[in-house]
Chimera marker file (.cmm) of the C-alpha trace (Angstrom):
<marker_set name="trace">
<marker id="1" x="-9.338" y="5.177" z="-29.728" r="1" g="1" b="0" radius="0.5"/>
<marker id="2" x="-12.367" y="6.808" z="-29.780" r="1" g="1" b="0" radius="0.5"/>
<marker id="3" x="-14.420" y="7.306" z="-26.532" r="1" g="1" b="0" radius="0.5"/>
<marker id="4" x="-18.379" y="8.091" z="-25.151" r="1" g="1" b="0" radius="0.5"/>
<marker id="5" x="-18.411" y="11.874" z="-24.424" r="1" g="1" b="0" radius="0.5"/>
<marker id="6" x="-21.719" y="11.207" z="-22.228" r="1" g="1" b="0" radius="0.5"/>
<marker id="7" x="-20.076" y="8.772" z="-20.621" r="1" g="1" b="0" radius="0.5"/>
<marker id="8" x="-16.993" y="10.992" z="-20.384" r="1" g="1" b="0" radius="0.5"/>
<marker id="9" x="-18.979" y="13.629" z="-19.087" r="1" g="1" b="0" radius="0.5"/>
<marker id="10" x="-20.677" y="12.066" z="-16.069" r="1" g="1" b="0" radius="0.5"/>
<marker id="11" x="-17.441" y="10.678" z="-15.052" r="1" g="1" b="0" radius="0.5"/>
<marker id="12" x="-16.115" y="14.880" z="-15.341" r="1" g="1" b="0" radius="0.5"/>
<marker id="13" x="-19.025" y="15.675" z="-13.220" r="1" g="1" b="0" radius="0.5"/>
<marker id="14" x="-18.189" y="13.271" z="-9.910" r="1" g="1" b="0" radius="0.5"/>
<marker id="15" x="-14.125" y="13.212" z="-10.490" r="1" g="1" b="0" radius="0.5"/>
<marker id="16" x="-14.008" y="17.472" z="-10.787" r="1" g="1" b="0" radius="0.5"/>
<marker id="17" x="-15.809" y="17.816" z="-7.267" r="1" g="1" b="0" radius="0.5"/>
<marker id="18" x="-12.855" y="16.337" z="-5.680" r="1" g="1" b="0" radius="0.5"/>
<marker id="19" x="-9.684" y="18.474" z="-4.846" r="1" g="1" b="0" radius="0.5"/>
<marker id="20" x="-6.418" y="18.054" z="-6.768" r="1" g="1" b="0" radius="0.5"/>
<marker id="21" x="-8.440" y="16.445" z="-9.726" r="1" g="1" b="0" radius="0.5"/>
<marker id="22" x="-7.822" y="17.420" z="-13.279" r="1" g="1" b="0" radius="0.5"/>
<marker id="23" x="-8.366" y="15.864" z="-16.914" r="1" g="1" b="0" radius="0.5"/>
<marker id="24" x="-6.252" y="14.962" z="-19.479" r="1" g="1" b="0" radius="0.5"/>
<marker id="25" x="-6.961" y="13.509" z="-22.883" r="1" g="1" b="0" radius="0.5"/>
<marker id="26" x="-4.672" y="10.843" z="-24.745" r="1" g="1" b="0" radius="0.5"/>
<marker id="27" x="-4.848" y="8.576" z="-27.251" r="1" g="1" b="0" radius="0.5"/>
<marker id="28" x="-8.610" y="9.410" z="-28.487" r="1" g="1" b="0" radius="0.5"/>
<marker id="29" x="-9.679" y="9.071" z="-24.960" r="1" g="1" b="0" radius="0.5"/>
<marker id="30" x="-10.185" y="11.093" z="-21.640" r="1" g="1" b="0" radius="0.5"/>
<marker id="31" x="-8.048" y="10.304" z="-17.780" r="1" g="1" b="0" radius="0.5"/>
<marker id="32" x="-9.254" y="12.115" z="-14.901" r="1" g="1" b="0" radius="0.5"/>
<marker id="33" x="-6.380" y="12.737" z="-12.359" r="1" g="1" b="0" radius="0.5"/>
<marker id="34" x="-6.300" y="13.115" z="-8.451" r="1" g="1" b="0" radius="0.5"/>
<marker id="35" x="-3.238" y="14.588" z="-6.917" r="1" g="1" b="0" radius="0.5"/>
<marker id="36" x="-1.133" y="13.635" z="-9.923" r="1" g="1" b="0" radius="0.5"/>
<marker id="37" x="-2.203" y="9.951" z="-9.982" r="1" g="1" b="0" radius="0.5"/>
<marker id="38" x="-4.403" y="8.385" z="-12.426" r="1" g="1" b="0" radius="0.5"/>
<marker id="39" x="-7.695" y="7.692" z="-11.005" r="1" g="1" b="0" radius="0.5"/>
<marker id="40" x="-9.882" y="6.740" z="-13.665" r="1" g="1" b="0" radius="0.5"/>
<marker id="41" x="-11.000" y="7.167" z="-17.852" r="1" g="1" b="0" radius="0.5"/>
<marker id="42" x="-13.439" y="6.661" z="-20.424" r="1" g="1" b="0" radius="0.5"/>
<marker id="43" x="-12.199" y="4.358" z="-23.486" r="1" g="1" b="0" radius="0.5"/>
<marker id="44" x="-14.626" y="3.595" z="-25.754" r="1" g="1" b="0" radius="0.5"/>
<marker id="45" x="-17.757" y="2.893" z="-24.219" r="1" g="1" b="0" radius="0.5"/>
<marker id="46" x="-15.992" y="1.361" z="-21.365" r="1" g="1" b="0" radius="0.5"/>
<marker id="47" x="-14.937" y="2.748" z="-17.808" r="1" g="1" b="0" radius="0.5"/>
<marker id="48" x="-11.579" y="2.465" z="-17.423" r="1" g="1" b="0" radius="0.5"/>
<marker id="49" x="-10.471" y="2.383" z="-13.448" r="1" g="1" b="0" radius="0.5"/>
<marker id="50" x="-7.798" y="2.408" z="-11.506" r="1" g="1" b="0" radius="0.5"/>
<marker id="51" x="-8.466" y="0.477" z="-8.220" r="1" g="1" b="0" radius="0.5"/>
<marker id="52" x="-5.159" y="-1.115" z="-7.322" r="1" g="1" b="0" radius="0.5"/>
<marker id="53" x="-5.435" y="-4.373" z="-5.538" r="1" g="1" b="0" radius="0.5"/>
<marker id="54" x="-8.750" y="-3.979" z="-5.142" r="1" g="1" b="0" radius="0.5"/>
<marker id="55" x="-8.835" y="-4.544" z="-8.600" r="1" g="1" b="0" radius="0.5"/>
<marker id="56" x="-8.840" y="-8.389" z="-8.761" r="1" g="1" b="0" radius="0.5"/>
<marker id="57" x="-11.778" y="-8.301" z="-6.742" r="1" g="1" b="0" radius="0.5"/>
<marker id="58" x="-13.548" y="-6.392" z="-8.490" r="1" g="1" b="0" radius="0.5"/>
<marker id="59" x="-13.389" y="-8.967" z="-11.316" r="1" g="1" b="0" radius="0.5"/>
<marker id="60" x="-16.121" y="-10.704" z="-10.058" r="1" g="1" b="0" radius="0.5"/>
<marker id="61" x="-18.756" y="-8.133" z="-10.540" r="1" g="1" b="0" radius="0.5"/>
<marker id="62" x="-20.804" y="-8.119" z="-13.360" r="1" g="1" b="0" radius="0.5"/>
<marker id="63" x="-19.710" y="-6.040" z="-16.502" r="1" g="1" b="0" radius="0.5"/>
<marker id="64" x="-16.116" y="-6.088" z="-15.239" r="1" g="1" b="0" radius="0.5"/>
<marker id="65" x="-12.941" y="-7.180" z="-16.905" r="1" g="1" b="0" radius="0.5"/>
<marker id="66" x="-9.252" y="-6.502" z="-16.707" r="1" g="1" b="0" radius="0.5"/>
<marker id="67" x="-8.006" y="-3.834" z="-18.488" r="1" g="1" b="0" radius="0.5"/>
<marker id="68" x="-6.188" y="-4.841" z="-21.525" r="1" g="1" b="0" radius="0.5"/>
<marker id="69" x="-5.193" y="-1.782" z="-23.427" r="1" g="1" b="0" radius="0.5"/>
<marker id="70" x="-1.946" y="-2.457" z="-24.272" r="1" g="1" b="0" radius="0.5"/>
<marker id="71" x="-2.877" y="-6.568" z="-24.808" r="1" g="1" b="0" radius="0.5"/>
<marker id="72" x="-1.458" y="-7.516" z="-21.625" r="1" g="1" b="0" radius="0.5"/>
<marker id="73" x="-4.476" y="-7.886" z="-18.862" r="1" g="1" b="0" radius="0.5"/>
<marker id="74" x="-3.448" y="-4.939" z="-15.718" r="1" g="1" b="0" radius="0.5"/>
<marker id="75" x="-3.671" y="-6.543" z="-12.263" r="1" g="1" b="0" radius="0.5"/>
<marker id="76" x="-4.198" y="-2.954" z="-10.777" r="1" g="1" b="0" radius="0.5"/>
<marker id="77" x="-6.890" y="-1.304" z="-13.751" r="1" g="1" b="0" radius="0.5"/>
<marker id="78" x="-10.204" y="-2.689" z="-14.778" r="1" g="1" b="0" radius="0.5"/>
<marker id="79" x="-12.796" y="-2.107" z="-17.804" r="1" g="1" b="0" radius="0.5"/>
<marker id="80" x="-16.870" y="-1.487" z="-16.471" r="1" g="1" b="0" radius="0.5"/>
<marker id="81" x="-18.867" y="-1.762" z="-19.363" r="1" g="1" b="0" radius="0.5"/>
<marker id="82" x="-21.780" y="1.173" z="-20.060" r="1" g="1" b="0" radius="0.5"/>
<marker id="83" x="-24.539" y="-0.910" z="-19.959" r="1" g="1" b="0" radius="0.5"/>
<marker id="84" x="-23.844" y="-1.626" z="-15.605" r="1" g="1" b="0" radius="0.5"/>
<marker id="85" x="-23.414" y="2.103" z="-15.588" r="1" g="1" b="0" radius="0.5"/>
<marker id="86" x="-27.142" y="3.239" z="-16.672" r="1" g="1" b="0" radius="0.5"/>
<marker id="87" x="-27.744" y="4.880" z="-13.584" r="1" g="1" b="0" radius="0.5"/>
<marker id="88" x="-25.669" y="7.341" z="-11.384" r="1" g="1" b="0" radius="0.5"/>
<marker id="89" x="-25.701" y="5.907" z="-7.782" r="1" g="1" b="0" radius="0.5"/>
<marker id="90" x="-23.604" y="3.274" z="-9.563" r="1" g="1" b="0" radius="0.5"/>
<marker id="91" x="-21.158" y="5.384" z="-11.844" r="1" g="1" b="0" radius="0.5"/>
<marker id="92" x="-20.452" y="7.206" z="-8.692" r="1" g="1" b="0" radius="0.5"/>
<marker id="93" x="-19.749" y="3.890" z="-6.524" r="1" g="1" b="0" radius="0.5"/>
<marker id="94" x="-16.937" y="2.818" z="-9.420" r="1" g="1" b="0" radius="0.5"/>
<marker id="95" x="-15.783" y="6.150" z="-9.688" r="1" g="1" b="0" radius="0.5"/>
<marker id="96" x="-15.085" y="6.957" z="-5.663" r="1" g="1" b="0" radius="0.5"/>
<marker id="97" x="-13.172" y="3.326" z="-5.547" r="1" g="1" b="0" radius="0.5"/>
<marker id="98" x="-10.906" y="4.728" z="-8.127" r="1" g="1" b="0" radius="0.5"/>
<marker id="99" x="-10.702" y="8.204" z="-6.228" r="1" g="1" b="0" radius="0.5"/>
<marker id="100" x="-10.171" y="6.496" z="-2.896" r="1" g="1" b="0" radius="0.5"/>
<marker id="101" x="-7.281" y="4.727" z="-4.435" r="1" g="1" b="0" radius="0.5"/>
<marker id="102" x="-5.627" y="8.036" z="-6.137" r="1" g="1" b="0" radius="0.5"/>
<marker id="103" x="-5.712" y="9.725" z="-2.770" r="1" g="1" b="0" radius="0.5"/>
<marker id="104" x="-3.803" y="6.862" z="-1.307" r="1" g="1" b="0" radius="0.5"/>
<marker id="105" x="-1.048" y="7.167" z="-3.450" r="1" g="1" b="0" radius="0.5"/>
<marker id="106" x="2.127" y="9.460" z="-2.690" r="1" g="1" b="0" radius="0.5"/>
<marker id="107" x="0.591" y="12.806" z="-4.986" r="1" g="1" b="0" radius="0.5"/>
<marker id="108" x="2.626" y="13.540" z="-7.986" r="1" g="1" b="0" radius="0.5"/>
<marker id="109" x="4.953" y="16.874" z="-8.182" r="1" g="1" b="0" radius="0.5"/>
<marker id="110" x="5.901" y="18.433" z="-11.576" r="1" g="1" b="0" radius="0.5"/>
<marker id="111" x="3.441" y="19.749" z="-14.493" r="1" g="1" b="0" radius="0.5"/>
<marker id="112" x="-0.178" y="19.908" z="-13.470" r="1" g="1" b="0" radius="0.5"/>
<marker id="113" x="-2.472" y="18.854" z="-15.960" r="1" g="1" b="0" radius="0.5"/>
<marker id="114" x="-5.367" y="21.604" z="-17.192" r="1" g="1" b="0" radius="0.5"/>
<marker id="115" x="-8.221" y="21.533" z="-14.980" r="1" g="1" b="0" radius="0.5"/>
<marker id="116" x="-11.485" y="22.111" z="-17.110" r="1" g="1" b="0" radius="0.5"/>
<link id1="1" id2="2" r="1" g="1" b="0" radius="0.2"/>
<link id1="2" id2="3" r="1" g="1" b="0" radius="0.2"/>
<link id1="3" id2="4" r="1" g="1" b="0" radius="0.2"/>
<link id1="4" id2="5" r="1" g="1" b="0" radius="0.2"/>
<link id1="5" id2="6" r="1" g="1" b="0" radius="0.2"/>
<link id1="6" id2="7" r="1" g="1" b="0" radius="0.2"/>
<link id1="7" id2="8" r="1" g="1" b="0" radius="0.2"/>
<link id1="8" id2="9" r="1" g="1" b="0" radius="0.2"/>
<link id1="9" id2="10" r="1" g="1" b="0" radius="0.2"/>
<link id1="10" id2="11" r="1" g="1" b="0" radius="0.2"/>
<link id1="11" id2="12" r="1" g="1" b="0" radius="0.2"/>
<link id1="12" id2="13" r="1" g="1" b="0" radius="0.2"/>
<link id1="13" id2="14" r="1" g="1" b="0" radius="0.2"/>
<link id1="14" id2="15" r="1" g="1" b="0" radius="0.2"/>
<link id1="15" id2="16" r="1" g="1" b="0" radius="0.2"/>
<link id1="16" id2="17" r="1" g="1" b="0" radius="0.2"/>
<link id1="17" id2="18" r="1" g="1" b="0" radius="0.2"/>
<link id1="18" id2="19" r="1" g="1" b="0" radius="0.2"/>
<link id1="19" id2="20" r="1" g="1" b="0" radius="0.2"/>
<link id1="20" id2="21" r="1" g="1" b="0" radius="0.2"/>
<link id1="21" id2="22" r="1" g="1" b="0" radius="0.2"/>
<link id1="22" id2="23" r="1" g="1" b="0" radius="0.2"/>
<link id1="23" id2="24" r="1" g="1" b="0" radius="0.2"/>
<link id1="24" id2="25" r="1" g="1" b="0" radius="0.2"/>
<link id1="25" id2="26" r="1" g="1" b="0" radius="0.2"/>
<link id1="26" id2="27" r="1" g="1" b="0" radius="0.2"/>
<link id1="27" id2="28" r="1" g="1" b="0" radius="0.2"/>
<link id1="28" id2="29" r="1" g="1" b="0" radius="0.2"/>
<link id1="29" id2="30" r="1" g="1" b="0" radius="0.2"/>
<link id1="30" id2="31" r="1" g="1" b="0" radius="0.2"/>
<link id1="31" id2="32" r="1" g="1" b="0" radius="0.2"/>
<link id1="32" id2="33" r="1" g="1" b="0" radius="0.2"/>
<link id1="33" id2="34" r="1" g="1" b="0" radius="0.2"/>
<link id1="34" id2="35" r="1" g="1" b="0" radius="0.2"/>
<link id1="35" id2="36" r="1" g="1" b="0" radius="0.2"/>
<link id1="36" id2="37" r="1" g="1" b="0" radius="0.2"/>
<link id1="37" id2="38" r="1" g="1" b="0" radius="0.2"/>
<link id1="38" id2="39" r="1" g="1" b="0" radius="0.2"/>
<link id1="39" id2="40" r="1" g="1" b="0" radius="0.2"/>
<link id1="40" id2="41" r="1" g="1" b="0" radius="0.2"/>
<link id1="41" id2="42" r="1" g="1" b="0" radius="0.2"/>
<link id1="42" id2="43" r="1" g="1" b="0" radius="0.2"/>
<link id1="43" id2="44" r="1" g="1" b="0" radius="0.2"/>
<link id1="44" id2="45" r="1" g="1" b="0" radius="0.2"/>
<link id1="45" id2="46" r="1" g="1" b="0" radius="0.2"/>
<link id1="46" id2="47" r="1" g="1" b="0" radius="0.2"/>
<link id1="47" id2="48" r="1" g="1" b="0" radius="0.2"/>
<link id1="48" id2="49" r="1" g="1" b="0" radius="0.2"/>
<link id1="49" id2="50" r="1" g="1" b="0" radius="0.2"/>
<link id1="50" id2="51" r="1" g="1" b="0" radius="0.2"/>
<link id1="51" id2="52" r="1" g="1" b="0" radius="0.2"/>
<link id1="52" id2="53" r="1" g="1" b="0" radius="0.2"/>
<link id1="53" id2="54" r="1" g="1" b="0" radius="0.2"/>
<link id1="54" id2="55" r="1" g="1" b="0" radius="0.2"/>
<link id1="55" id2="56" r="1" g="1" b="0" radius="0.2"/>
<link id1="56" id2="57" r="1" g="1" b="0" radius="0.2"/>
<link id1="57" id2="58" r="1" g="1" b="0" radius="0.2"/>
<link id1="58" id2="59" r="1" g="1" b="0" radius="0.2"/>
<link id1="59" id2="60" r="1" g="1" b="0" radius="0.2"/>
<link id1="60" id2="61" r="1" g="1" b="0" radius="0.2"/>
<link id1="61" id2="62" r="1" g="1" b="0" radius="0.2"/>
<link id1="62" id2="63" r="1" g="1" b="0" radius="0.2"/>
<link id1="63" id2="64" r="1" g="1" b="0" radius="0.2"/>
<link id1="64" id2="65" r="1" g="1" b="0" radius="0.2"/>
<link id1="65" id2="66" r="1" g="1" b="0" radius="0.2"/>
<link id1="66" id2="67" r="1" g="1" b="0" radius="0.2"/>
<link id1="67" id2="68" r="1" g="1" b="0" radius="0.2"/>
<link id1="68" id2="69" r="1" g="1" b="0" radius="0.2"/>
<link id1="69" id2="70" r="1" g="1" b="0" radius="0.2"/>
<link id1="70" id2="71" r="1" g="1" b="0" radius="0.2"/>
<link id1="71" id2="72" r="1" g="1" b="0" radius="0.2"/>
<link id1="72" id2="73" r="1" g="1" b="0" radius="0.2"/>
<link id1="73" id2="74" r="1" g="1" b="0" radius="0.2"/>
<link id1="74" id2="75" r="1" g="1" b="0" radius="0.2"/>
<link id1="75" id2="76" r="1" g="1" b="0" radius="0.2"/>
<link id1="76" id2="77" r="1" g="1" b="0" radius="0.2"/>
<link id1="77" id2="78" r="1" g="1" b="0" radius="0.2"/>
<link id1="78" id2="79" r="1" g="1" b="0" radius="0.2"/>
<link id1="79" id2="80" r="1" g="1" b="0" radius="0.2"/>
<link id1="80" id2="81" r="1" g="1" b="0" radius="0.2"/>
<link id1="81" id2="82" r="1" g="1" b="0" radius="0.2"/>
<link id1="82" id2="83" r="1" g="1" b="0" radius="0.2"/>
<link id1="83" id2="84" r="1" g="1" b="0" radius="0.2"/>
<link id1="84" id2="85" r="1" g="1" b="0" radius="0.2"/>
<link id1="85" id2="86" r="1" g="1" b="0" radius="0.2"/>
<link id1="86" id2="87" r="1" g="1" b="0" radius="0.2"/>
<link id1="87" id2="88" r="1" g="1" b="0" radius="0.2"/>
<link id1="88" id2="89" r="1" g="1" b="0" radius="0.2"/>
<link id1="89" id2="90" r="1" g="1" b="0" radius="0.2"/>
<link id1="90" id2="91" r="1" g="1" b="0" radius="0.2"/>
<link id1="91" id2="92" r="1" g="1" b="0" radius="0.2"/>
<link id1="92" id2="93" r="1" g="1" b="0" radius="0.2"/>
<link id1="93" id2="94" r="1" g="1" b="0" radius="0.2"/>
<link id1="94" id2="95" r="1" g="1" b="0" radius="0.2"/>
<link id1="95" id2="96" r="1" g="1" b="0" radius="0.2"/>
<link id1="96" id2="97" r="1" g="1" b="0" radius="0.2"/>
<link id1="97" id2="98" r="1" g="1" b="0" radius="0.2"/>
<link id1="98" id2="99" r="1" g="1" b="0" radius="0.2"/>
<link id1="99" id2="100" r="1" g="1" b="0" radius="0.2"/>
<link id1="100" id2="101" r="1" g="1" b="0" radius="0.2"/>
<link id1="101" id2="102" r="1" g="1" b="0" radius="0.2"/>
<link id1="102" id2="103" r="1" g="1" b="0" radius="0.2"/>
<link id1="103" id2="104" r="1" g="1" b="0" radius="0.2"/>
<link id1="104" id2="105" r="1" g="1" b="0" radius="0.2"/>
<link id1="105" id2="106" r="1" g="1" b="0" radius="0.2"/>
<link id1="106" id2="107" r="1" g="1" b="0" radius="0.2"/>
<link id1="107" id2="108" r="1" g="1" b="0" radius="0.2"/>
<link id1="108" id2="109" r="1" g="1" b="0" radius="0.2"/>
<link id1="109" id2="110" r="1" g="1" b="0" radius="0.2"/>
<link id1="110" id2="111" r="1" g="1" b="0" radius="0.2"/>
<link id1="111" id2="112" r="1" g="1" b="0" radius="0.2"/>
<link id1="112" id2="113" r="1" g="1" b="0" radius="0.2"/>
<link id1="113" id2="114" r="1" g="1" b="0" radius="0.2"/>
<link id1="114" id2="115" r="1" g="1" b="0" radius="0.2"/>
<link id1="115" id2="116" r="1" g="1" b="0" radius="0.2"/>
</marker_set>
């Protein structure tokens, strides 16, 4: 899977301010990491967060759908499609709910991932 390396890159810019974060690319794509946890990614053209519970809430904003990466819908991960991302004030709202959730998760010991 291929993904949006503008996208990818304004998402690097707001996750690598925060401590503990780091990146990691799989699967043709890019995960940013907090502490260890998986916070958020860019697939595609799509945002790809992790919000938790918060998730299924988040549903009912525009541009928002379950993520369904593996063809079974997450109750805990959600797609935001680029075109509700076009400026940053917003990109940076999606990507501190996915932040917030990473930091309040137990962090992750073991292999750190490459900071860039």
């Amino acid at each position: 899977m291929a993904h949006d390396p503008l996208l990818a890159q304004r998402v690097r810019r707001i996750v690598m301010r925060h401590a503990g974060s780091a990146e990691i690319h799989m699967f043709g794509g890019v995960c940013f990491t907090v502490h260890g946890n998986m916070c958020c990614g860019v697939a595609n053209d799509d945002l790809m967060l992790r919000l938790g519970d918060a998730a299924s809430s988040a549903l009912d904003e525009p541009g928002v759908r379950p993520m369904d990466f593996t063809g079974r819908p997450s109750r805990t991960m959600v797609y935001v499609a680029a075109a509700v991302l076009g400026n940053d004030v917003d990109l940076c709202g999606w990507v501190a709910r996915a932040v917030a959730h990473a930091r309040s998760l137990p962090r992750k010991a073991g292999r750190a991932a490459k900071k860039k």
